[in-house]
MDTraj code that builds the backbone (N, CA, C; nanometers):
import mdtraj as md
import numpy as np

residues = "UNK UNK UNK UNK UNK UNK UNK UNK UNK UNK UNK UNK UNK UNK UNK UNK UNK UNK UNK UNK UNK UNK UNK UNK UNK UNK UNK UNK UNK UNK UNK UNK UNK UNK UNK UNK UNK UNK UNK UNK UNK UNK UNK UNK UNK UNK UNK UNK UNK UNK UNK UNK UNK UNK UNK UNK UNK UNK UNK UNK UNK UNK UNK UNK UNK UNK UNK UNK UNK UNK UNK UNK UNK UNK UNK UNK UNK UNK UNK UNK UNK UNK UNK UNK UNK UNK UNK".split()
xyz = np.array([
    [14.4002, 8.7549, 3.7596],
    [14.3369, 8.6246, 3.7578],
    [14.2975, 8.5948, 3.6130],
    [14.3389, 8.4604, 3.5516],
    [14.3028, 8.4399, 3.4156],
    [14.1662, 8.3652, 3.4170],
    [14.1746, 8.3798, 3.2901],
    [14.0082, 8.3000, 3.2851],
    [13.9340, 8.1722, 3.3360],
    [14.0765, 8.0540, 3.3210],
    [14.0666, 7.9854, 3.3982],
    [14.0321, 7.9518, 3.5378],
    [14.0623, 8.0249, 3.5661],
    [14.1181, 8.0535, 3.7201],
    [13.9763, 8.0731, 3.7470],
    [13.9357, 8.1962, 3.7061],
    [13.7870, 8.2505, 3.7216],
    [13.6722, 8.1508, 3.7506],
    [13.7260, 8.0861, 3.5799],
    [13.5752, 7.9329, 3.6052],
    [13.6126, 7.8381, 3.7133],
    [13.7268, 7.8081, 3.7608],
    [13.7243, 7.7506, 3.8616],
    [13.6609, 7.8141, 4.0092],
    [13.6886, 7.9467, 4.0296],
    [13.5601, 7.9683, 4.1042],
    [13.4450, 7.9387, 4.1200],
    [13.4310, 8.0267, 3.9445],
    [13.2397, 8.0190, 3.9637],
    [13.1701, 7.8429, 3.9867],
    [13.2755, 7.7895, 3.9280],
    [13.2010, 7.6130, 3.9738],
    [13.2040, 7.5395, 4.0799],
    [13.3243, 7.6238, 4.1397],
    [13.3211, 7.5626, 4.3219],
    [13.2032, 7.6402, 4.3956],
    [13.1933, 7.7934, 4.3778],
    [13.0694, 7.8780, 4.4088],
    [12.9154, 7.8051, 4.4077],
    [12.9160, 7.7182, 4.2690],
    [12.8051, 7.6783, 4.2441],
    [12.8184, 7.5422, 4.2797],
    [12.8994, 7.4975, 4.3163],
    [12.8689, 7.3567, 4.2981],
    [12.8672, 7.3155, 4.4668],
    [12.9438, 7.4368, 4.5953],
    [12.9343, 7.4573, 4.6969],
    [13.0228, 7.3368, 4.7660],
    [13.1123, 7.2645, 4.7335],
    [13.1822, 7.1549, 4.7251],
    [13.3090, 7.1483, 4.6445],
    [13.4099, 7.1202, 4.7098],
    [13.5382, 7.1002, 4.6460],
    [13.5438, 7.0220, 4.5057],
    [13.4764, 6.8263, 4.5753],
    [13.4952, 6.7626, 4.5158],
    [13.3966, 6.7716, 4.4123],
    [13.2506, 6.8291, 4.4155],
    [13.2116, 6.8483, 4.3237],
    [13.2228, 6.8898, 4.1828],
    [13.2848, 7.0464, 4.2237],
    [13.3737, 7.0921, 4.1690],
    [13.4857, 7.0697, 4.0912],
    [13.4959, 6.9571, 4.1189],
    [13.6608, 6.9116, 4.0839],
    [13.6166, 6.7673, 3.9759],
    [13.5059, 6.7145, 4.0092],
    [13.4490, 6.6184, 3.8987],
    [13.4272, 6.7133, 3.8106],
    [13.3158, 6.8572, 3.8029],
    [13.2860, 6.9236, 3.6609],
    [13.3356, 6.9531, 3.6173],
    [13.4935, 7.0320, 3.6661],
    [13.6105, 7.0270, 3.6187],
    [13.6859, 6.9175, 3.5510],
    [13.7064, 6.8076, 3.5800],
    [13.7657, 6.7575, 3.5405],
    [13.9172, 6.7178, 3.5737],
    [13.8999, 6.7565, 3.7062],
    [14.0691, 6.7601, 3.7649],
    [14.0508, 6.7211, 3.8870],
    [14.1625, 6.6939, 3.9515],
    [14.1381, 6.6294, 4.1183],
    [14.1771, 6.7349, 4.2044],
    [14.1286, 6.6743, 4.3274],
    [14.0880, 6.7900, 4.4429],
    [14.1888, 6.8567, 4.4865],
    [14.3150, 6.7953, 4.5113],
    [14.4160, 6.9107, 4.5797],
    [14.4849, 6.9956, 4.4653],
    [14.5077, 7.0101, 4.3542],
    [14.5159, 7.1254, 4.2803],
    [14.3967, 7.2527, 4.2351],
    [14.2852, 7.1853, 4.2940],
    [14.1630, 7.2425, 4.2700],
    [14.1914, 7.3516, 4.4283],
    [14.1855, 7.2849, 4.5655],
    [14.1766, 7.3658, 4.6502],
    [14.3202, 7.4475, 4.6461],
    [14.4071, 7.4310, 4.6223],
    [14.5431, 7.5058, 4.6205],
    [14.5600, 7.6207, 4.5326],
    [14.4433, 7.5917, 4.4466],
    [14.4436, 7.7226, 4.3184],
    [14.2955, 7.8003, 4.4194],
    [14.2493, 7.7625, 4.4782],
    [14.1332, 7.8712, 4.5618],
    [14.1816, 7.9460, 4.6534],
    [14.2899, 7.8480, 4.7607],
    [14.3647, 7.9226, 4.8646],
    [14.4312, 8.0464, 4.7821],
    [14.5459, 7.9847, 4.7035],
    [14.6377, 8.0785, 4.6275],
    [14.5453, 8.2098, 4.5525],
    [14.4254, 8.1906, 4.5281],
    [14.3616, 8.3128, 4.4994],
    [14.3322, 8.4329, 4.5985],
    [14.2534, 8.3016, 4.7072],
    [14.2564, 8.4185, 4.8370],
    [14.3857, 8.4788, 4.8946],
    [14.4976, 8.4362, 4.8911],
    [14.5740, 8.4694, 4.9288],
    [14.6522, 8.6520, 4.8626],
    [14.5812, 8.5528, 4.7032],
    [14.6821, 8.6719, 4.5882],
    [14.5640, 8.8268, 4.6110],
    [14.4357, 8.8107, 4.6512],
    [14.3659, 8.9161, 4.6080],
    [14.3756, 8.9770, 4.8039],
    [14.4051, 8.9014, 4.8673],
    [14.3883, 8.9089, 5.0173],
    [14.2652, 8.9279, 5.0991],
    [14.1834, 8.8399, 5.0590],
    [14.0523, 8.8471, 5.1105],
    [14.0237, 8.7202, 5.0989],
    [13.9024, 8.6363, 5.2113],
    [13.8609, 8.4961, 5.2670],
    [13.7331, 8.4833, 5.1081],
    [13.7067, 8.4650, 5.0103],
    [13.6233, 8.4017, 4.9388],
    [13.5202, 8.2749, 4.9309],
    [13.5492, 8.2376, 5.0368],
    [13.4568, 8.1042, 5.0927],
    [13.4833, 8.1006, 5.2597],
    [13.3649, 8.0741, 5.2823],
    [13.3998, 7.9980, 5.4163],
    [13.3672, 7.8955, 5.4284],
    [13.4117, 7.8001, 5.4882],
    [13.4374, 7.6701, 5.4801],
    [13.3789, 7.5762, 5.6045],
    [13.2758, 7.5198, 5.5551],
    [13.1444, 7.4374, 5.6567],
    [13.2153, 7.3039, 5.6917],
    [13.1483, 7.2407, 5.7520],
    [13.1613, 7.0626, 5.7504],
    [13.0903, 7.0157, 5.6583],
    [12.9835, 7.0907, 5.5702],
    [12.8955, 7.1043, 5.4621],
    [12.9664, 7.1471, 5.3195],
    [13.0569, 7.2020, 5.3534],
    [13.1484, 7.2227, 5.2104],
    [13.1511, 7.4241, 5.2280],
    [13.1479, 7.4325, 5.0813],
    [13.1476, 7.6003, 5.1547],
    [13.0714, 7.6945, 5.0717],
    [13.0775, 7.8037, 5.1602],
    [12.9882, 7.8986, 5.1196],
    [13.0594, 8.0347, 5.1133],
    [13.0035, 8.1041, 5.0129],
    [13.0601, 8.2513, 4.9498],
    [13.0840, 8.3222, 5.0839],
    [13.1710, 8.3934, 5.0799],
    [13.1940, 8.5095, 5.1839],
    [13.1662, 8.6187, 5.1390],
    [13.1262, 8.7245, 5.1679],
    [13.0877, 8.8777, 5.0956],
    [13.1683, 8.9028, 5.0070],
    [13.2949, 8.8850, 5.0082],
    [13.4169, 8.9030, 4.8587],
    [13.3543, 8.8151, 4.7827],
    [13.3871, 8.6882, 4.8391],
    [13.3350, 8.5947, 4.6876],
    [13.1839, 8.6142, 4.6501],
    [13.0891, 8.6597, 4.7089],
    [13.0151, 8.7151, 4.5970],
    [13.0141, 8.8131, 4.4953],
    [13.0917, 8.9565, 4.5541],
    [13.1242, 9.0557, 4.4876],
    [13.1843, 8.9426, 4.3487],
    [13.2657, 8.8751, 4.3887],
    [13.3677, 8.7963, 4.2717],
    [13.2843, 8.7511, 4.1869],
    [13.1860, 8.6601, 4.2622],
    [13.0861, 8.6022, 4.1448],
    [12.9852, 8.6863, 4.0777],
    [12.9186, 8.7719, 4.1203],
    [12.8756, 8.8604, 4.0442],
    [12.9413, 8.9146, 3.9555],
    [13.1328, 8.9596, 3.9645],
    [13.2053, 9.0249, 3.8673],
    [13.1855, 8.9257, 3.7794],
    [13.2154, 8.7956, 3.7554],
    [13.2700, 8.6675, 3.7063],
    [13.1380, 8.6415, 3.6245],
    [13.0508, 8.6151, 3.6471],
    [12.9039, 8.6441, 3.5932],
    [12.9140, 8.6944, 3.4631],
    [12.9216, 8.8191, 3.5315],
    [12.9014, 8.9708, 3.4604],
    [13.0373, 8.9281, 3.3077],
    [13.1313, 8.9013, 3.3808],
    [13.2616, 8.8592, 3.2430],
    [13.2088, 8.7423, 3.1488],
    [13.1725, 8.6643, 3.2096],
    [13.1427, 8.5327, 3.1381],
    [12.9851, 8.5645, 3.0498],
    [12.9114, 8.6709, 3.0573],
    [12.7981, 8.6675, 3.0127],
    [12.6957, 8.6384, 3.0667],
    [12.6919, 8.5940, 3.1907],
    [12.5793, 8.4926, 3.2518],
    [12.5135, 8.5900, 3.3795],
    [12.5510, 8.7104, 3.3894],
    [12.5043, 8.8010, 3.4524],
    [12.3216, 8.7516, 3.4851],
    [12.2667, 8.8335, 3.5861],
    [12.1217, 8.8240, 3.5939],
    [12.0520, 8.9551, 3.5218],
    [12.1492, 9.0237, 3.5545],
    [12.0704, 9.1511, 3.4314],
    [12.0330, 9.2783, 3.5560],
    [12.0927, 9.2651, 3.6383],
    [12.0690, 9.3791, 3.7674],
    [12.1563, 9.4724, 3.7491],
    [12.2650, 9.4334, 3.7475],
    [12.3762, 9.5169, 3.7189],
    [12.4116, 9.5821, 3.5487],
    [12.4913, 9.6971, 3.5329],
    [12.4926, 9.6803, 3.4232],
    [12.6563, 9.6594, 3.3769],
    [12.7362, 9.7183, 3.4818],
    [12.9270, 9.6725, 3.4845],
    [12.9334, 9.6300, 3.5931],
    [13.0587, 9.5614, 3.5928],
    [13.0780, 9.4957, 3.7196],
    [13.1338, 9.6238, 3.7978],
    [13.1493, 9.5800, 3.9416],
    [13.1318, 9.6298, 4.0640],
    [13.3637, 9.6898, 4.0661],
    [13.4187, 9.6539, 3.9858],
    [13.5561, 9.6401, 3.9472],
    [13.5931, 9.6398, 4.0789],
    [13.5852, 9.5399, 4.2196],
    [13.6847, 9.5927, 4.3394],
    [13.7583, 9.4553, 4.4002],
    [13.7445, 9.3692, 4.3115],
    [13.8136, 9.2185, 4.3518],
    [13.8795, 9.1693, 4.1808],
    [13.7975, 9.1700, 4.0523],
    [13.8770, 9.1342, 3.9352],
    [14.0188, 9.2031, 3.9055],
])
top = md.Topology()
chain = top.add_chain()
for i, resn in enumerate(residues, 1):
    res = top.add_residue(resn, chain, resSeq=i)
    for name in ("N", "CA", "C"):
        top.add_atom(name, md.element.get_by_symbol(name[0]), res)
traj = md.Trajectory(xyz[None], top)
């Protein structure tokens, strides 16, 4: 997964919304969700689950966001390496 790729997680993670997501980005929604599927698909694990509310982390995608964190600098400071079992 490239770096890109990554921040497009962590901003759908945080932003808990596709389209949200896809305004802070800067790009529109169906290449935004097609690069999330295609992730879950490539690492083989569900990373969101998906509300009528938009969505929420699944136990992988937190492991992810905590790794992703931890890469980008923005860690909380609990950890001291990432957890290496999804990057």
């Amino acid at each position: 997964m490239d770096l890109r790729h990554l921040r497009y997680f962590v901003v759908v993670a945080k932003a808990k919304t596709i389209s949200r997501a896809a305004i802070r980005l800067h790009i529109s929604r169906p290449p935004l969700t097609c690069q999330i599927q295609q992730r879950e698909e490539d690492l083989g694990v569900q990373l969101f689950n998906r509300t009528p509310r938009g969505m929420e982390l699944a136990p992988a995608g937190e492991l992810l966001l905590e790794d992703a964190q931890y890469s980008f600098g923005l860690g909380t400071g609990h950890r001291t390496q990432p957890t290496g079992g999804i990057v």
